[in-house]
C-alpha positions in Angstrom: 24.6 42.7 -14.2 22.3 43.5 -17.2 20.1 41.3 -19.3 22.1 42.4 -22.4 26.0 42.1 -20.5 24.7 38.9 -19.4 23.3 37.4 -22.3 26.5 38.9 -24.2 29.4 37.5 -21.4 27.8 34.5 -19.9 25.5 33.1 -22.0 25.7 31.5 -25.5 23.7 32.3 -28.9 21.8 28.6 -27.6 21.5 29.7 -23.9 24.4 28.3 -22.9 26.9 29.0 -19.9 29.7 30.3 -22.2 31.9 29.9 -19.2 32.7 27.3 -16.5 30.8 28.3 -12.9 33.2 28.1 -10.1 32.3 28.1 -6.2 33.0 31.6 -5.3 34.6 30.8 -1.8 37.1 28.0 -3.1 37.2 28.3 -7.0 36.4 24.9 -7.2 34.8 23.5 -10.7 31.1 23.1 -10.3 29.9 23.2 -14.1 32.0 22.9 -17.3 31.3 26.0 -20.5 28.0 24.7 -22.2 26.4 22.0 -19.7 23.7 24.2 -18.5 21.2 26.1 -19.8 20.1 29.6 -18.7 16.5 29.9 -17.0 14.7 32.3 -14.9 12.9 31.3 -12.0 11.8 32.7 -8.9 13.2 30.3 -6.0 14.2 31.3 -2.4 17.8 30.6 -1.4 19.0 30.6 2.5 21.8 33.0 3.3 25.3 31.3 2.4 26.7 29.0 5.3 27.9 26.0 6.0 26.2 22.6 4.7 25.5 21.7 8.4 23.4 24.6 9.1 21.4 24.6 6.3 19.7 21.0 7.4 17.9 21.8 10.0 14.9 23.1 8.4 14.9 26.5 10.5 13.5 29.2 9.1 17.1 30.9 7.5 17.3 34.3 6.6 17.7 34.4 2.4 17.0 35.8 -0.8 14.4 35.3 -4.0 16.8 34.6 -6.9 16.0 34.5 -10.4 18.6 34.3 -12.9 19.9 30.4 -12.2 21.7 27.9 -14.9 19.0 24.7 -14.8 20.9 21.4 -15.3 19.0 17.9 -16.2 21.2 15.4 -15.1 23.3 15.0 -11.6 25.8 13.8 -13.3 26.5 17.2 -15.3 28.3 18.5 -12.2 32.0 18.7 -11.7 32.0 18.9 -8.3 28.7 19.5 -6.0 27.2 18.4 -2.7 23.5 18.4 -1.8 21.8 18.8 1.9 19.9 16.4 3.2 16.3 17.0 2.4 13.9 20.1 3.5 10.8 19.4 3.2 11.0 18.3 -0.6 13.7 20.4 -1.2 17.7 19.6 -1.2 20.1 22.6 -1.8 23.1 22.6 -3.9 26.3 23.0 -1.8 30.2 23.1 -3.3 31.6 19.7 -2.6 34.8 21.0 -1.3 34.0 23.6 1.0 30.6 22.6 1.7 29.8 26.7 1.2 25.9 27.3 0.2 23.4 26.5 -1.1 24.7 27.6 -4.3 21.5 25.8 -5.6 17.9 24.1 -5.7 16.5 21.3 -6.4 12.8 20.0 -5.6 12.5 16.0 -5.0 9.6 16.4 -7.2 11.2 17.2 -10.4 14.2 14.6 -10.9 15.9 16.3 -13.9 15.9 19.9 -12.3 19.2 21.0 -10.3 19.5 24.9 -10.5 22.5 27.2 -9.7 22.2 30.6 -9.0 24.1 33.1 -10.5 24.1 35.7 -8.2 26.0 32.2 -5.4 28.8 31.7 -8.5 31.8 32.8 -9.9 32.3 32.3 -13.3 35.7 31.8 -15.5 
């Protein structure tokens, strides 16, 4: 997508997600419209699988993402599962079908949970 259709569709004026982000494999609710904020940032992202296989601190195949929505607070999500830890890393899974990581989030930084766009759906 580009900068200006996504700043114009998904996005708000305030940086904003103008729409909720659903899990692309259920549809499940992961965010609610306006309880993120838009933010780019390199961060690598293990190929989609289930949440058992991304534990076990392999070396995954994946991909560097960079357009994510950054949320402060855990308790923003509707529905979202993490992995157990990675080094200091825990990856954002959907709570229902345990699909991902559809995010990051370092054990350093307590109030940063990110969400790729590129691993959502978006309604």
């Amino acid at each position: 997508m580009e900068p200006a259709e996504l700043q114009n569709e998904l996005v708000s004026a305030e940086g904003r997600n103008r729409k909720a982000v659903l899990c692309q494999r259920c549809g499940s609710r992961v965010l609610q419209p306006g309880t993120a904020l838009f933010s780019r940032r390199q961060l690598f992202l293990p190929s989609m699988r289930k949440k058992p296989a991304l534990a076990d601190g392999s070396n995954p195949d994946g991909d560097l993402l960079q357009e994510h929505w950054l949320v402060n607070d855990m308790f923003i999500f509707e529905n979202v599962g993490f992995t157990k830890d990675v080094g200091n890393i825990k990856f954002l899974v959907c709570a229902d079908c345990e699909i991902g990581p559809i995010g990051w989030h370092c054990l350093d930084d307590k109030n940063s949970f990110y969400v790729a766009l590129e691993r959502v759906s978006h309604e």
